[in-house]
Every structure is written in C-alpha cells, then in structure tokens.
C-alpha positions as CSV (number, residue, x, y, z in Angstrom):
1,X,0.0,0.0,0.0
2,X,1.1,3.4,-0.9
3,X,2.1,6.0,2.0
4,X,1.1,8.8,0.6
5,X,-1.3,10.0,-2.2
6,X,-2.1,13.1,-4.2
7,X,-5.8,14.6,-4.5
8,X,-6.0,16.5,-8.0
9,X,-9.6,17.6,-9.2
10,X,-11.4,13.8,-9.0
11,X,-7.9,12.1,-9.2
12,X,-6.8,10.2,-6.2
13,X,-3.7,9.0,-7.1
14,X,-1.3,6.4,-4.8
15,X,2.2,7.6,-4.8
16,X,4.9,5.2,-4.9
17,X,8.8,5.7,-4.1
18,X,10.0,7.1,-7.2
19,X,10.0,10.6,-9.2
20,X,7.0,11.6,-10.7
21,X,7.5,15.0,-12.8
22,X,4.4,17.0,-13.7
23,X,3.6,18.9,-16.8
24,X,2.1,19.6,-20.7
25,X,4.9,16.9,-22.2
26,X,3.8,13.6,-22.6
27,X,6.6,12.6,-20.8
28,X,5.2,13.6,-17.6
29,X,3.6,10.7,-15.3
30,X,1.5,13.3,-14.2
31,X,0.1,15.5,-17.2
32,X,-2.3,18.6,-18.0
33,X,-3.0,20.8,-20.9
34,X,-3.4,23.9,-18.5
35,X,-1.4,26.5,-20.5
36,X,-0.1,28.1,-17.7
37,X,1.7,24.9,-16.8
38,X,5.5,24.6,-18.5
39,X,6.0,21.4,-20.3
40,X,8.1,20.0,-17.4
41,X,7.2,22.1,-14.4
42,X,7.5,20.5,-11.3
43,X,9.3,17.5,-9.9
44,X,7.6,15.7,-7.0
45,X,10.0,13.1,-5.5
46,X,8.2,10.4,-2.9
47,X,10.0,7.8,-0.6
48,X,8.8,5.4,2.0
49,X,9.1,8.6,4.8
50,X,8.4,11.8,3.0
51,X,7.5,13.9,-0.2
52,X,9.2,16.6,-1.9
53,X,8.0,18.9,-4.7
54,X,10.6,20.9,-6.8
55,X,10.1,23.8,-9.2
56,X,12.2,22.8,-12.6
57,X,13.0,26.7,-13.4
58,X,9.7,27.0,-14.8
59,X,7.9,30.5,-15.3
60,X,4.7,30.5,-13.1
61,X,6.5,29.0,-10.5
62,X,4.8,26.5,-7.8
63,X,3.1,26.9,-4.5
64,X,3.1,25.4,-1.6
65,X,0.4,26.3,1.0
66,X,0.0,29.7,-1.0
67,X,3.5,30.1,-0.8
68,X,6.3,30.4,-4.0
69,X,9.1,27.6,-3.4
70,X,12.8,28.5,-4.4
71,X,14.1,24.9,-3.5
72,X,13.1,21.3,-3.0
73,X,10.2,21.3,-0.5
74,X,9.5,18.8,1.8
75,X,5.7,18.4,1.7
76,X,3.7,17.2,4.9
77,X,0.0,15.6,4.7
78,X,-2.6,18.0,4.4
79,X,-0.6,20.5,1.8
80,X,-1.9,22.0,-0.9
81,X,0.2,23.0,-3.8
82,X,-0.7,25.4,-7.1
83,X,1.0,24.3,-10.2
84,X,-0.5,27.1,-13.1
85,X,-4.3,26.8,-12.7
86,X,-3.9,23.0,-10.8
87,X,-4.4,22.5,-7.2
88,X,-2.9,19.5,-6.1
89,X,-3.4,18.0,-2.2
90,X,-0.8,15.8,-0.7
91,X,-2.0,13.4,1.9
92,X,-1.4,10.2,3.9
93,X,-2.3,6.9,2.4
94,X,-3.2,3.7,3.6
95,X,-2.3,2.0,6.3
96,X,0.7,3.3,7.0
97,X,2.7,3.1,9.8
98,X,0.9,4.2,12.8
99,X,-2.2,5.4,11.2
100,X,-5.0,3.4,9.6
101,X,-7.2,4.7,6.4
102,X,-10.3,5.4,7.2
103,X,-13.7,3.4,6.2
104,X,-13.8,5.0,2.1
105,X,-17.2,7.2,3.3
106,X,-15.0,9.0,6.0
107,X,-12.2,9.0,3.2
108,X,-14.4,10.8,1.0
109,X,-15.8,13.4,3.6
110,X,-11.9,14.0,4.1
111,X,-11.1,14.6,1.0
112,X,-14.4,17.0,0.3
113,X,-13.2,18.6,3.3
114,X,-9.8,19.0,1.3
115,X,-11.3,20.1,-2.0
116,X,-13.8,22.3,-0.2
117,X,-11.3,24.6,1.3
118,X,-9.6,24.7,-2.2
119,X,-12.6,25.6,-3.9
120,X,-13.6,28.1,-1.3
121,X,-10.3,29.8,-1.6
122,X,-10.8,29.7,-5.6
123,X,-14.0,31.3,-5.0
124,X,-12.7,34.4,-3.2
125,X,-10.1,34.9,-5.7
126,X,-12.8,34.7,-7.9
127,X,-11.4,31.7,-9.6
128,X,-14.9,30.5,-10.5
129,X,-13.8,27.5,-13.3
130,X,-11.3,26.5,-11.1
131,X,-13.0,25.8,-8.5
132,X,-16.1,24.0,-10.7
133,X,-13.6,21.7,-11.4
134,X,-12.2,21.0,-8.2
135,X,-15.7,19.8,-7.2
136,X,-17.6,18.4,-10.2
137,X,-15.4,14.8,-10.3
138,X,-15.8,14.1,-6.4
139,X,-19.7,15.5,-6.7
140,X,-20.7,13.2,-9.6
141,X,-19.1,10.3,-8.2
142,X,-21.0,10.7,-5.0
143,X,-24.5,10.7,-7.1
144,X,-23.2,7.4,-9.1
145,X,-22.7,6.0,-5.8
146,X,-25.8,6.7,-4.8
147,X,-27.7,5.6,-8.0
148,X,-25.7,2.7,-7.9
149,X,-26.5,1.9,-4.1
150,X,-23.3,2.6,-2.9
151,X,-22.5,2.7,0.5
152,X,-22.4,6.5,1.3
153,X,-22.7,8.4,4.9
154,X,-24.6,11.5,6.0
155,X,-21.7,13.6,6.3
156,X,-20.4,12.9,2.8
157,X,-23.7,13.8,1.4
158,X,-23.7,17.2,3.5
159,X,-20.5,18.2,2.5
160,X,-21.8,17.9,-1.0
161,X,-24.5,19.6,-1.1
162,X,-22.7,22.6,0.8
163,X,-20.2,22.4,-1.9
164,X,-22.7,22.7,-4.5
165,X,-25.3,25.1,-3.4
166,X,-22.6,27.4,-2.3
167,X,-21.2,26.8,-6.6
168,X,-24.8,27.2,-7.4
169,X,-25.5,31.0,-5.8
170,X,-21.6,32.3,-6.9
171,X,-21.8,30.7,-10.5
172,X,-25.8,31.4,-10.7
173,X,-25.1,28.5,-12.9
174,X,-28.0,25.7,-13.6
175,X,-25.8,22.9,-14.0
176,X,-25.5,22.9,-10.0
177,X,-29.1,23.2,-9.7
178,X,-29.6,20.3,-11.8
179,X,-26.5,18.2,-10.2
180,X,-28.2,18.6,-6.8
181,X,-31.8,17.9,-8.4
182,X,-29.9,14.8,-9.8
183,X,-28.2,13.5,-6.2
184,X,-31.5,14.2,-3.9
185,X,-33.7,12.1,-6.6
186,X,-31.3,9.7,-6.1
187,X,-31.7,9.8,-2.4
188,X,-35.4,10.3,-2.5
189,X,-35.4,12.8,0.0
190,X,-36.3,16.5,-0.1
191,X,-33.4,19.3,-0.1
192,X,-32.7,20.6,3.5
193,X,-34.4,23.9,4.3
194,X,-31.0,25.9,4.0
195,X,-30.7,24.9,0.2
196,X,-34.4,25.5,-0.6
197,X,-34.1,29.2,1.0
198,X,-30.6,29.6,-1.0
199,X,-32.5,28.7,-4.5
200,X,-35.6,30.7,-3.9
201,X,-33.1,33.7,-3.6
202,X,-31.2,33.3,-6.7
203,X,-34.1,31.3,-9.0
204,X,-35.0,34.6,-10.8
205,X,-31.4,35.0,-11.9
206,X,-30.4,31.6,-13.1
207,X,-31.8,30.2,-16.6
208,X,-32.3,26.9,-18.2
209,X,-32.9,24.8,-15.2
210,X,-33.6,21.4,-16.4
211,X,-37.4,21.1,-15.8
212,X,-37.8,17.6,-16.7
213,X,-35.4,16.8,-14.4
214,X,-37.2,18.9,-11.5
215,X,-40.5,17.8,-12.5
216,X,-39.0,14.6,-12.0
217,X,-37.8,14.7,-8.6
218,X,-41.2,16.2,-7.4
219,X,-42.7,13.6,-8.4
220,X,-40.5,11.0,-6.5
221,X,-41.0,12.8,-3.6
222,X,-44.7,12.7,-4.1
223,X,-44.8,8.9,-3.9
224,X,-42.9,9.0,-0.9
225,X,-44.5,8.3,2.3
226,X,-43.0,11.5,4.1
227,X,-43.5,12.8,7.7
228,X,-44.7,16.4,8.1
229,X,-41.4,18.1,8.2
230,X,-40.7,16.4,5.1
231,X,-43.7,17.5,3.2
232,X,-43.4,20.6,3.8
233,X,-40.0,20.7,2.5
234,X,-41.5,18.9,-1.1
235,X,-43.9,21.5,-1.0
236,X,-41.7,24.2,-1.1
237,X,-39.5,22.3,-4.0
238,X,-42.7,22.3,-5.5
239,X,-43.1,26.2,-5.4
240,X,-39.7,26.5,-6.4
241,X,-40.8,25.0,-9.8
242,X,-42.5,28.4,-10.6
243,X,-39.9,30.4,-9.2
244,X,-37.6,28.9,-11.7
245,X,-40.3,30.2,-14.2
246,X,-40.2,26.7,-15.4
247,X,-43.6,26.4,-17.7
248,X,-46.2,24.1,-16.8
C-alpha cells in the first residue's frame, strides 16, 4: 500500500517511491494541458518517509500552502500545492505506519473537506472554473454511488450539497441546480431547508434549469411516504418549480 497520495480535481492518485514529474509533455507521469503549466514544471520526489516537490525553473512557479518555493520542498500531509491553474493535495495513504485509512465514506468526507477549502479559496479569488472543477469529479461520483446503491454516509452527502449550493449561488449557474436535483432524486429525500431558501433567492437569476429533471424529482417525492417536516420541505420544491419560471 502506498504511504502517501495526491488529491487532483477527482484524481486520487497512490504515490509510490520514485519521481514523478508533472507537466504539458507527454513525458510527464502526471500531465495537463493547462497552458499556464511549462511542459516539465515541477518534480515531486516520494520515498517510503516523505514527499518533496521541486520547481524545474519553470515560469509561473509553484506553491506550496500559498506560498512560492525557491528549492526542494519537503511536503507534509494535508498541503496544498498550485501548479499554473492545478491545485494538487498531498495526503497520507493507507495504512501506513501508525495510522489506519479510514472506512472510504469517512475518506471521502476527508477529501471533500480538502477540496472544499480549495474551492472556497478559488472562490474568493474569484477563480470561478477552477473551483467547478475541483468539485464536479468528487460530486458526480457521490450521485453514481448513490444511484448505484453505494454505501455513502450523512456527512459525505452534506458536504456535498454545501459544496454545491454554495457553486450554485456564486456561478448562478443551472448545471448545480440540476446536479443537486440529480443527487437528492437519487436519495429520494427532499433538499434541506438551507438549500431551498438559498434557491428561492437566486431562481429569478439563473436560466435553463432542467425542468424535466425537477419535475421529475417532485414527483418522486410525491410517492414517498413522508413525515410532516418532510412534506413541507417537497412542498416548497414544488413552489420553487414556478420560481424557476419553469412552464407548466
């Protein structure tokens, strides 16, 4: 088993003792066609004990927690590091030494916890794309899972959907309205109040919402034998149909 791992976007790749370099050449182990990237850029080196990254002279540079590195970094778990537009998160593997991975639902609330604080931070730069990406892989996965009948946990799903209302009301985009119509059909469970009273508030700015797909999930929550609470909460999804201005 692999001691340590990189998160990239919805990549969760094991790292074993060797060099990986990172880059547009199709040399590179680890490859993207971000222009901002050189076409050898960085040079991560991985033993049994520890990680390095290294800048190969390249012209954006690379970052380590925010920072600009001048030398060969040793990286700890839980760093993030910005090659071009790529945000890359270095973390512990499995089963290594004195630690123990995780059950993979607690895996994947840690590393939504990861990519959430990366996206967040794209946000407030206003890195909008960047952060859609860092989230769309790790969200879409979560729905197969649960279309599938996956094993998946409360918290996982939670993190989620905070990751993508908060995409939905900063992108004002309906492709997160429709991935979160998409995971809670799945579920066959209404939205939680806090997302309902976030799209009410932006549904007369965003446009082509996907009203099959919303018609759709109200009616798999109208064959549901829900409590009161729960009811209430369809009825509201149901009001949020002619918000949308969704035609009947």
């Amino acid at each position: 088993m692999a001691n340590f791992r990189l998160l990239w976007g919805s990549r969760n790749l094991e790292l074993v003792p060797g060099v990986l370099l990172f880059g547009r050449n199709d040399e590179c182990q680890l490859r993207t066609d971000d222009p901002l990237v050189s076409r050898q850029h960085a040079r991560f080196e991985i033993s049994e004990e520890q990680g390095h990254v290294e800048d190969l002279g390249s012209r954006n540079g690379v970052l380590v927690n925010g920072e600009r590195i001048a030398r060969r970094t040793p990286l700890q778990p839980g760093d993030k590091i910005k090659i071009g537009n790529q945000v890359l998160a270095f973390l512990f593997g499995r089963e290594t030494g004195n630690w123990t991975e995780p059950p993979a639902p607690t895996r994947r609330f840690d590393a939504l916890g990861v990519i959430g604080e990366l996206a967040e931070k794209a946000i407030v730069m206003g890195r909008l794309d960047e952060a859609e990406r860092l989230v769309e892989g790790p969200f879409m996965q979560l729905t197969d899972d649960v279309r599938s009948g996956g094993e998946v946990s409360s918290a996982v799903v939670t993190k989620a959907t905070e990751l993508g209302i908060r995409l939905a009301s900063t992108t004002l985009k309906a492709t997160w309205i429709d991935r979160l119509v998409l995971l809670y059909s799945s579920l066959g469970r209404p939205w939680p109040p806090e997302v309902i009273d976030v799209l009410y508030e932006i549904a007369r700015k965003v446009t082509n919402v996907d009203r099959a797909a919303i018609r759709a999930y109200i009616g798999v929550l109208k064959v549901k034998q829900l409590g009161p609470a729960d009811r209430f909460l369809a009825g509201r999804i149901d009001g949020l149909e002619r918000q949308l201005g969704l035609p009947k």
